[in-house]
C-alpha positions, 0 to 999 in steps of 0.5 A: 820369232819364237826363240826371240821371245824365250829371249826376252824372257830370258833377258827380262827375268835377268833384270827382275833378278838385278832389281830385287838384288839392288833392293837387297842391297840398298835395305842392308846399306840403309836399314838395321831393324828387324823388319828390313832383314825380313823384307831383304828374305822376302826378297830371297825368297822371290830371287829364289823363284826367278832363279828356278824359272831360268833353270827351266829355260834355255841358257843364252850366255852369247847374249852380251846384255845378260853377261853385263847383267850377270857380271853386275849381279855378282858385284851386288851379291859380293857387296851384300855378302860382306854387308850380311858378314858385318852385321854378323859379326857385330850381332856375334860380338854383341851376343858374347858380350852378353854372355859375358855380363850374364856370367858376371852377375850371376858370379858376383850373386844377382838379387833376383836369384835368390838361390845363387851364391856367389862365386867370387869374394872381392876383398874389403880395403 
């Protein structure tokens, strides 16, 4: 009985992990704000604790239930991998593009740097 419950146990913080991934999961899909990048690694944080409580226990890896559930979690945790690699990506390209215009102003002498001289004379037509 008593390795019945370890089980269940097992089995129930498995499906505590599948959830907080689904909610990891449907905040990148449906949310770009600051406060949803906060929840999701609010979530990492309790994923975090579940995984440290499985590490202390016994591996049931014959139990079928807690194989579908793995398998499952590791579709969400690749589909959440490529969502985080997006945003990434589109932060990256809006940071350089930043740069870029900042670099640009100051080239061409921004009024409100009054020390700056311009680096580039475009030629009057």
């Amino acid at each position: 009985m008593d390795r019945d419950n370890r089980q269940d146990d097992v089995l129930q913080c498995y499906r505590d992990m599948k959830s907080i991934m689904l909610h990891q999961l449907a905040l990148l899909q449906n949310s770009n704000d600051e406060e949803a990048l906060q929840q999701f690694a609010a979530l990492s944080v309790q994923y975090g604790r579940k995984m440290e409580e499985l590490s202390a226990r016994e591996p049931y890896q014959r139990n079928e239930e807690i194989r579908e559930l793995l398998a499952e979690m590791e579709r969400y945790a690749e589909e959440m991998e490529q969502l985080l690699q997006r945003r990434i990506d589109v932060t990256a390209h809006a940071l350089q593009h930043t740069v870029t215009q900042r670099m640009a102003v100051r080239s061409y002498g921004n009024m409100d740097f009054q020390d700056a001289v311009p680096l580039y004379f475009d030629q009057k037509r």
